[in-house]
N, C-alpha and C positions, 0 to 999 in steps of 0.2 A: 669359575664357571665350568672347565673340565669334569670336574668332579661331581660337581651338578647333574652333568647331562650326563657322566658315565653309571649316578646312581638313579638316576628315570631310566636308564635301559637294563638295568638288570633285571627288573621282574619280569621282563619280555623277550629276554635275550638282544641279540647281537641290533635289533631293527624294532623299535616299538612300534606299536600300531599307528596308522597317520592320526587317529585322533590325541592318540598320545601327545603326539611330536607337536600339535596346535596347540594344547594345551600346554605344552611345557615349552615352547616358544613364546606363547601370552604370558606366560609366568615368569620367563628370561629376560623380556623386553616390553614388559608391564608400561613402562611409561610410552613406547611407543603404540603397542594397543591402545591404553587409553586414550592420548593424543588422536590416536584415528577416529575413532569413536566418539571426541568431541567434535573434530574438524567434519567428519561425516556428518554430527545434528547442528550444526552452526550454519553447514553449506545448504543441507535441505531445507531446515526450517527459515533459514535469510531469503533463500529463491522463494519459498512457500509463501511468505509475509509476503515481499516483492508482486509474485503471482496473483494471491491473492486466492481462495476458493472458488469455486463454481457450484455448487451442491442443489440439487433438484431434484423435486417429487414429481419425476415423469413417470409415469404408472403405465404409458401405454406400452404400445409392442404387438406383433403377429397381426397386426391391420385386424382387429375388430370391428363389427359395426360398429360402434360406438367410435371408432377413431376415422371412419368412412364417412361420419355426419361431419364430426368434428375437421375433417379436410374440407366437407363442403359448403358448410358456414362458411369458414374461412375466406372460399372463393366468391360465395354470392353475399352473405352478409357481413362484411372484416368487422364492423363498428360492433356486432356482435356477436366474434366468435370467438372471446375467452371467457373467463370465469366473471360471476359476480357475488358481492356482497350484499349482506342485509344491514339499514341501520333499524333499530324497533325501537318505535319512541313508545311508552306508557306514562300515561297519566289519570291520577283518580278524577280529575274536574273537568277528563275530556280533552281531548286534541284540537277542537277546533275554536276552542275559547284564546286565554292568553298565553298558552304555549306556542299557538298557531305562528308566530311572528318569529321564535327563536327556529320551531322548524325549519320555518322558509329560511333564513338566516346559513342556517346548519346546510341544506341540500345547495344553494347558491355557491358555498364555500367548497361542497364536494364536488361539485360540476367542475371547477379550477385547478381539480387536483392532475397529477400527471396519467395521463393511459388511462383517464376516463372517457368513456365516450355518451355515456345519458345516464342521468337518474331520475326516476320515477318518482310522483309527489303522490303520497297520500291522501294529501287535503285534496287534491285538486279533483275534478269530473271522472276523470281517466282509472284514479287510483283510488275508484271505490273500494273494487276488492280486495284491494288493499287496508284497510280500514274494517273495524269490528262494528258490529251494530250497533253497541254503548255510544262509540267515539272515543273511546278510552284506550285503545291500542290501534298500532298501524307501523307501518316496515314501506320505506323504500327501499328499491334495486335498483344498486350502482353495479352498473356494466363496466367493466376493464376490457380493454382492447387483446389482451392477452389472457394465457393460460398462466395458472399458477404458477408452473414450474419455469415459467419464463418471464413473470411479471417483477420488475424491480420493486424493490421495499416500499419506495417516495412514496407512493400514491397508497398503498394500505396502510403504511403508519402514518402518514396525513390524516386518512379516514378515522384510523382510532385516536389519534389525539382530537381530531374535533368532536367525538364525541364524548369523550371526557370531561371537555371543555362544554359542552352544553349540556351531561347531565346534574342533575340538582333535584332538591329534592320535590320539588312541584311539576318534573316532567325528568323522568329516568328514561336515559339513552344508551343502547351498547350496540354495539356490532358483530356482527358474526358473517359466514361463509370462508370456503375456502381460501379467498385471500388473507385473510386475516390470521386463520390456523397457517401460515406459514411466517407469517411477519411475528407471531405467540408463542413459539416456539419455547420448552420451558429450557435453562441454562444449565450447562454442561459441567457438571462435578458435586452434584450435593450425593448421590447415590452411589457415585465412586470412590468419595470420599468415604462415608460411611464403610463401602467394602473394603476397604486400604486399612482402614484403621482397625477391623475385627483381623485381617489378616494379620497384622503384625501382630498384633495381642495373643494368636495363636502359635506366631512364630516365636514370639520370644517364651512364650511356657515349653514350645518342643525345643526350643536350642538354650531356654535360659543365659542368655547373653544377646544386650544390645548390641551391638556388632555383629555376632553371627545372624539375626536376626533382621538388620536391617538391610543386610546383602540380596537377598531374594527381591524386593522391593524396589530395589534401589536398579538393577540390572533390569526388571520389567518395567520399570518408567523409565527408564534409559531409551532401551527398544522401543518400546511404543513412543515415545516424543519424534522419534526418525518416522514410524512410520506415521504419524498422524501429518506430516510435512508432505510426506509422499504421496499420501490419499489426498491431502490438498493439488499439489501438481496435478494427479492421474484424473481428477474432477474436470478438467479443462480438453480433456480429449474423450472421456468419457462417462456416458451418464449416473453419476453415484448417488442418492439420496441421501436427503437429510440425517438421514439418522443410521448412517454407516460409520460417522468418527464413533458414536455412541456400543455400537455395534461393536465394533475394534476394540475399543477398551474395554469392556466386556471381556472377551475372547483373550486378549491379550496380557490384560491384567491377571488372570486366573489361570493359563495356561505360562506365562512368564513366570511369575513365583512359582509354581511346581516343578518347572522345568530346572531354574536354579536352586531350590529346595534340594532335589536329588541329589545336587550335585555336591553344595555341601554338605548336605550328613554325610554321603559317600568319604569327601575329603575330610571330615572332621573325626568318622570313623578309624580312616588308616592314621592321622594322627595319635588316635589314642593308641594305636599298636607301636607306634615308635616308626613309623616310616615319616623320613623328611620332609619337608613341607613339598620341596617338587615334587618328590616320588609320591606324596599324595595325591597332588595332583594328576599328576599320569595316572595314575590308577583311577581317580572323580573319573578322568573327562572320558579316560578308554574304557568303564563298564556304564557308569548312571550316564555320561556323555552320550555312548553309543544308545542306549535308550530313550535318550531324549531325541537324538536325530532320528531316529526310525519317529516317534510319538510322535515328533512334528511334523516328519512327513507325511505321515497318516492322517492329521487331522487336513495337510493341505490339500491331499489327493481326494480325502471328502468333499472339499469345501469346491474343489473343480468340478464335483460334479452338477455343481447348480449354475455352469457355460451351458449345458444341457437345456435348460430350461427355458435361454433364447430371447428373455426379457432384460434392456438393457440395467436398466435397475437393479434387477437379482446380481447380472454380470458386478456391476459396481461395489453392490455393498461386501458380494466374495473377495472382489480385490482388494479391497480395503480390511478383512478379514485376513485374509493368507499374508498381503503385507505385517499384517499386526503378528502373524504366528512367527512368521519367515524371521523377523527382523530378534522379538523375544528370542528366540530358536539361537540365533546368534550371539546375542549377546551373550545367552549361558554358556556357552560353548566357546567365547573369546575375551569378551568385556571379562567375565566371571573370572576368569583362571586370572587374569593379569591385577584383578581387584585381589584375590587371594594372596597373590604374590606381594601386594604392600602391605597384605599386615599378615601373613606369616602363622606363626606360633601365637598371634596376637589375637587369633578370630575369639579365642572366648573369655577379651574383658570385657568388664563391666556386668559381670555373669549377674544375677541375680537369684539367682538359687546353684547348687552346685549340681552337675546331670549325673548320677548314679547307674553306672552302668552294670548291669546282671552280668554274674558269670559263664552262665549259658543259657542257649535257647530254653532249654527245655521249661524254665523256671518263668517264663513268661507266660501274659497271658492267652496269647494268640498261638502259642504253641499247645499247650493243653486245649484250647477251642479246636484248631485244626483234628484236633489229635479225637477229638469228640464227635463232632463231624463225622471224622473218615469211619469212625465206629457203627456210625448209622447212615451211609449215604444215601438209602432211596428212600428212607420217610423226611430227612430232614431236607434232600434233592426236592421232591415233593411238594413240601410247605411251603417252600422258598418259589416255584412254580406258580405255586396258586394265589398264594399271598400276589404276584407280578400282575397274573390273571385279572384280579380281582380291581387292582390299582390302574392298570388299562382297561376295562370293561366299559369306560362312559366313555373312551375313545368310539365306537360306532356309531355315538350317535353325534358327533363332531358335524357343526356347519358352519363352514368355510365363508367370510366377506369380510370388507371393511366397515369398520364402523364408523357411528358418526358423531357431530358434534354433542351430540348427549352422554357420549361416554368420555367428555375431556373435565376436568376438577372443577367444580363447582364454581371454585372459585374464578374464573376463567372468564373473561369477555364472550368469548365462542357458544359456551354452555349458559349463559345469563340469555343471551339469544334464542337459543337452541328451545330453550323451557318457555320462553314466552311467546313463540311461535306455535311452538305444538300444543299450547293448553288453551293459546285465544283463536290460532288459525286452524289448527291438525297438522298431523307429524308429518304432513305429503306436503306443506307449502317450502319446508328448508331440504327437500329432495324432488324437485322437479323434474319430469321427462319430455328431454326435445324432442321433437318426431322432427327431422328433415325433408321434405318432400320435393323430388325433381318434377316438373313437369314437363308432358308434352309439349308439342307445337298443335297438337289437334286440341278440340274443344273435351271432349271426354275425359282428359286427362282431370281437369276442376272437376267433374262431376263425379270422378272416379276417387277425388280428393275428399270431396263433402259425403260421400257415401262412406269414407274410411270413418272420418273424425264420429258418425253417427253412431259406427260400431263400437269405438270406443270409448264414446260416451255412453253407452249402456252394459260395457264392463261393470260386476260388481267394484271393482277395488278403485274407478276411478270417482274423485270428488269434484272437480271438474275441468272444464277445458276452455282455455285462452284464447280468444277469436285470435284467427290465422292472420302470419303477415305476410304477404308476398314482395321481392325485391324491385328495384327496378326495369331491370330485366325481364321481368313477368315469369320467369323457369325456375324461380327456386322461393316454394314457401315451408314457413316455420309455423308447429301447433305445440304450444305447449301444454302437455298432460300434469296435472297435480293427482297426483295418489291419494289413494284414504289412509292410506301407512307408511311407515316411515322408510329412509334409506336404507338401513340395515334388515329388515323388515323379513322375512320369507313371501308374504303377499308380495313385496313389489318384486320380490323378483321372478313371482310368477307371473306378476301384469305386466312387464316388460316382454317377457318371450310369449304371452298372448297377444301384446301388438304388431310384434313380429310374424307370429303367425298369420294375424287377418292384410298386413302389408302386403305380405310376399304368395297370398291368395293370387290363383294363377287367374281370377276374373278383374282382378286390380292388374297385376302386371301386363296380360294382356294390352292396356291400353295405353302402355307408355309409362306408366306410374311409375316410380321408382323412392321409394319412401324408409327411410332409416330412423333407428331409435337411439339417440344421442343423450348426452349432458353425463353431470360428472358420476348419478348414481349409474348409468347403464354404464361408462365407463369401468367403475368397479367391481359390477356384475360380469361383466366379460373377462375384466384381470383375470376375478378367481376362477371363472372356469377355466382358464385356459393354464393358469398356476395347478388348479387340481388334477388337471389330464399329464403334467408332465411331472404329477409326485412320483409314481410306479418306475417310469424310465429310471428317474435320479437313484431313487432307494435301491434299484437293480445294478445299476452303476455304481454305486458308490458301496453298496455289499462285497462285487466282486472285484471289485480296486484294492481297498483294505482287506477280504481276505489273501490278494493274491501278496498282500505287501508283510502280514502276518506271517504267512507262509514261511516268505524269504528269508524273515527274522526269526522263527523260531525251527523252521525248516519241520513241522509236524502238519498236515492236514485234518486232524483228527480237531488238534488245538484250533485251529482258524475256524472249521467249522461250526465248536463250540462257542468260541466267542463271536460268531458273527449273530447266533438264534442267543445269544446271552442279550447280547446288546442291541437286537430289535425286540427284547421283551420289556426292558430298564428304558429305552425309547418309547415303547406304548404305556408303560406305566406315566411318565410323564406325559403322553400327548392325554390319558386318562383323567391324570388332576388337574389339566389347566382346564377341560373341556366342562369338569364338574365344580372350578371357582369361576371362570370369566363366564360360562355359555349359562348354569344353572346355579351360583351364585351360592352354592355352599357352604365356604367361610366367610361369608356376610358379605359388606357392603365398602369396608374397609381398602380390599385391593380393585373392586370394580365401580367406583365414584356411584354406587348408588342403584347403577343400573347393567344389566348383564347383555350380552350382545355374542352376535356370531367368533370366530377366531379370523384373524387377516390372512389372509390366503398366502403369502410368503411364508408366515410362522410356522408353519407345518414343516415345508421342506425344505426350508435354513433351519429349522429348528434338527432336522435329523440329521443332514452333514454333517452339522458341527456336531453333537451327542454323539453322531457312531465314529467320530474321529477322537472324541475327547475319555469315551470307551475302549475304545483302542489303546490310546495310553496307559489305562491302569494294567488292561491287559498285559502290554509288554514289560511295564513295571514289573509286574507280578512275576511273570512268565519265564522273562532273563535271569530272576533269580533263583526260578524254580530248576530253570533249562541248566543253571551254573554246578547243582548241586547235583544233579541225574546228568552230568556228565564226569563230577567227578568220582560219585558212589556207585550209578547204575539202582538204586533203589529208588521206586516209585515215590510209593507213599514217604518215604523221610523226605522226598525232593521238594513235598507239597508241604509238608507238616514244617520245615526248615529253611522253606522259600519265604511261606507266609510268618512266619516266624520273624525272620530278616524283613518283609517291608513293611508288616502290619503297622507299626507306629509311625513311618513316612507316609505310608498311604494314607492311610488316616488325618496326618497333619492335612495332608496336600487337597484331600477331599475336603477336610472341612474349610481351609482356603477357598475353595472353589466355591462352595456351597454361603458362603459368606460373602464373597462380590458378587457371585448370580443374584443371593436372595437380597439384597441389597438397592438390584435394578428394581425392584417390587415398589421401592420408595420411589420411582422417577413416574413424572406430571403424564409421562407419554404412557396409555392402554397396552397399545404393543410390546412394548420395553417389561411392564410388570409382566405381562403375560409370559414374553420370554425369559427373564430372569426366574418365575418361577418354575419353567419348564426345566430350563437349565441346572437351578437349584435340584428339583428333585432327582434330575435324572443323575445327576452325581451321589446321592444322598444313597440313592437305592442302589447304585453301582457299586459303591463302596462299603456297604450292607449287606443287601440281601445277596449279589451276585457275588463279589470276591470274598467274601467271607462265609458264606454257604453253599452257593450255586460252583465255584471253582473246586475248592476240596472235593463235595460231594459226587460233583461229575470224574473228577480226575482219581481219583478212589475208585470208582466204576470201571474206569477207561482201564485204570493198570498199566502195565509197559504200554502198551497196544496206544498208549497218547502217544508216544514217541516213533511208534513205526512210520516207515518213509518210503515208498518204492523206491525201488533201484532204478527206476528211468527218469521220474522225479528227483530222487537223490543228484546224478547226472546235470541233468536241465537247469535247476535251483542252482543260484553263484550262493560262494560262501559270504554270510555276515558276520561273523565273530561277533554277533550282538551280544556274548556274555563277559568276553574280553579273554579268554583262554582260550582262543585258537581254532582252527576250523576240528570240528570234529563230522565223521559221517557217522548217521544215525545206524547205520545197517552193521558196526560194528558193535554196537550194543548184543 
């Protein structure tokens, strides 16, 4: 072991770098790493089982009106101040012949269900409107005592199993509403699968050996299973949504294999020169290592800045993200070297083609493209600008909501609902608006009531209005508005802030009034505004987080500055093509189940933390190699033409890794998830394109030395990184 460790310090001298020394201690004492690293997912994942998840779609935050009614239900009417379901029975021979007996049957059985408190009858007097003028269609509303994100499973998967149980084909029954889209949730792994299995397919054509191949995969599912245990715990103190495990593997999956990708081509590389297996490893962990820890800290310093945002949900699904990078990040960095160290000289059996390696750069192809580039950098700078331009341009006309159940799989109980509501009732009866109303003690208050509900009622957008219920108490009534348009709608979310408006009419409030616009669409209408006001803060925070973390790593300002306007243009190019397949329906019908709908208002500003973090990355990739060779030649342009030389085939691998679990999420049942995944996809697609293989040459060809200048009082300020692994150098000695 002497020996060992005296030939891992030679390339460094007398003290290797500390990553060094981590990585050639995982490599020394491999079976105790490993061991860690199981006892670490056995402990978290056994607590986690134990514990049990918590996961909820609490959407509120920043006290909106919409959560101002939703307190006051609460207090005057509890029987109904959570969510409700629809069930819709159809029938060709009519509802009130011999289906009538199975209805009543069916709603008797949902009255018994748990955290019910009333359902409404069709057939009966009450629940005309309920009911089509054939008799041929009609929907009861079952009230749950709770909110979604608080309502146990019992009582909605009761509701959909009794309707299963009574449809047939002489009276077809399904269910839909919020409750239900929680308890429908589609299952977790058909779209990750999918991305796993193109990554390795990829990994094994760039390493040509099962073993080297299945390393990358095997350390990012490692990682991620620790933290998916962890997100389960961190659920229980804080509020994480559903769809943050999903989120995580995402993230995790895609940024874990690149992160060990680097790592071994790095080591697989110095193997072919004849350095020992430790001493490759020193060398992996102390240059592609040290890039990987800057990359991952970049993407987590992005991903904090959506604490900014203030909504506990964003807070949750970030945590559940940065766990997912933190723990990957790790693993490459500890699991990886000590995995190295059991098979050694052994990483490439089971090769399947032999890898043929060029005798110098020059002979490649990415050398002669740089080299072509740098030839012409302001027309082909240019092209590569506008070409960006042109792929963000339907970014402007982006509108921000959630959408609704018409945009979930056809196939879907939620959506069999959704389509029978809106073509026999109109798209306003499965988005309703509660108006809460406080009243006085004086008599004006009623009069100041029925004078609101009148203006209301002769809104264009509204279809009609629900005679008013007042509590016991006599101080708190409830008017439910139906829209002529749907939830997603741009109408209702102008007929929402018109009833707001004629509410908060100072000849209303004057007399006591006190009137709010509630239920789950104003709910959503409020989210995104309040998610859209805090895009600008995040994206100004999280620019100057990662430039200042660029900075430190490549110690150039010239550099930071370029890649910060690179990677909000590869960011707008993607926010461009999701806005031109989900919003205006582009590439058919295929990723938007049919029908096109606003973007969710979180997608925007999760969607760019993580992009300008995951941009970040290629950048340092790139950059430490470039930085390695312009410190030890002092020539620009060869630093660029022989940087990108050195990672173009890793990059490449690693994008199109990436680009294959993003686009992968495209196949998952959930709107948001495809929407993301194809953001994500492209923003990697075009980053690894148009930007590091045109946009970096071209501008750094431009730049000339002048990329590398530093002040001397910045030089000062700035601590050394050795992100290249050869030692601190100052720039002003150049």
């Amino acid at each position: 072991m002497t020996s060992d460790v005296r030939a891992t310090a030679e390339p460094f001298g007398r003290r290797p770098p500390i990553l060094a020394r981590l990585g050639t201690w995982s490599f020394l004492h491999r079976r105790r790493a490993i061991a860690a690293w199981l006892l670490l997912l056995i402990a978290v994942t056994g607590i986690a089982r134990v514990a049990g998840s918590a996961f909820r779609d609490d959407f509120s935050g920043s006290n909106p009106q919409s959560q101002q009614a939703q307190a006051l239900l609460a207090r005057t009417f509890p029987a109904d101040a959570g969510d409700h379901a629809e069930i819709v029975f159809h029938a060709a021979i009519g509802l009130r012949g011999r289906p009538a007996g199975r209805i009543e049957a069916l709603l008797r059985a949902a009255r018994l269900l748990p955290n019910v408190t009333s359902v409404t009858d069709p057939l009966a007097p009450a629940g005309a409107p309920q009911l089509t003028g054939d008799g041929r269609t009609g929907y009861a509303v079952v009230q749950f005592d709770r909110t979604s994100d608080r309502l146990p499973s019992t009582g909605p998967n009761g509701l959909v199993r009794l309707a299963q149980k009574a449809d047939s084909r002489r009276l077809h029954v399904v269910v839909g509403g919020a409750p239900i889209e929680k308890v429908q949730k589609p299952t977790f792994g058909k779209s990750e699968g999918v991305g796993l299995l193109a990554a390795f397919v990829i990994l094994l054509v760039a390493f040509g050996s099962l073993v080297a191949a299945s390393l990358p995969i095997a350390t990012a599912l490692f990682g991620l299973a620790v933290a998916f245990g962890a997100l389960d715990l961190v659920s229980h103190g804080q509020t994480v949504p559903t769809f943050a495990p999903e989120l995580a593997a995402l993230l995790g999956i895609g940024v874990g294999i690149d992160y060990a990708l680097f790592i071994v081509t790095r080591y697989r590389e110095r193997l072919a020169e004849g350095d020992a297996p430790i001493s490759a490893v020193a060398a992996a962990i102390s240059t592609s290592g040290r890039a990987v820890l800057f990359a991952g800290c970049t993407v987590v310093v992005s991903l904090l800045g959506l604490f900014v945002v203030g909504l506990p949900y964003i807070t949750g699904a970030a945590i559940g993200a940065i766990f997912a990078v933190l723990l990957v990040m790790s693993a490459a960095l500890t699991l990886l070297p000590a995995l190295l160290g059991v098979l050694g000289p052994r990483i490439d059996r089971f090769a399947i083609h032999r890898n043929r390696r060029r005798a110098n750069t020059e002979s490649t192809f990415a050398w002669r493209w740089s080299q072509t580039i740098q030839r012409h950098p302001r027309v082909t700078g240019l092209a590569a600008v506008a070409a960006l331009v042109v792929l963000a341009s339907p970014l402007f006309a982006i509108r921000v909501g959630y959408g609704d159940a018409g945009n979930d799989p056809k196939s879907t109980e939620t959506r069999a609902a959704y389509d029978l509501l809106t073509h026999d009732f109109g798209p306003g009866d499965v988005g309703p608006l509660v108006l809460a109303a406080q009243l006085p003690r004086n008599p004006d208050g009623a009069d100041a009531l029925i004078h609101l509900t009148t203006q209301i009622r002769h809104l264009p957008d509204v279809a009609a209005i629900v005679p008013p219920r007042t509590n016991t108490a006599r101080d708190t009534t409830v008017v439910t508005v139906i829209p002529r348009s749907g939830p997603q709608a741009q109408r209702t979310v102008d007929l929402v802030h018109a009833i707001r408006r004629l509410a908060s009419a100072p000849a209303l409030t004057s007399t006591g009034l006190h009137a709010l616009v509630g239920g789950e669409t104003a709910a959503s209408i409020d989210s995104s505004a309040h998610l859209s006001h805090r895009l600008v803060p995040v994206i100004v925070l999280v620019v100057a987080l990662a430039m200042v973390l660029l900075l430190t790593a490549l110690r150039s300002p010239a550099i930071a500055l370029k890649a910060a306007i690179m990677n909000l243009l590869s960011t707008g190019a993607a926010y461009g093509v999701i806005v031109a397949t989900f919003q205006w329906g582009w590439l058919g019908h295929s990723l938007t189940n049919g029908r096109t709908g606003p973007i969710d208002p979180w997608i925007p500003i999760m969607l760019f933390t993580i992009l300008f973090g995951l941009s970040m990355d290629y950048e340092l990739f790139l950059m430490s190699r470039v930085r390695e060779h312009w410190i030890r030649h002092r020539d620009s342009q060869a630093a660029v033409t022989d940087g990108l030389a050195a990672t173009a085939r890793v990059i490449t691998a690693a994008a199109g890794i990436m680009v294959c679990v993003f686009a992968s999420f495209a196949l998952s049942d959930l709107r948001p998830l495809r929407i993301f995944g194809l953001g994500m996809a492209t923003a990697v697609f075009v980053d690894a394109t148009l930007v590091r293989m045109i946009l970096v040459p071209s501008i750094m060809q431009l730049l000339g030395r002048t990329a590398w200048a530093l002040p001397r009082w910045l030089d000062r300020v700035l601590p050394e990184s050795q992100l290249d692994g050869a030692g601190p150098v100052r720039a002003n000695a150049a």
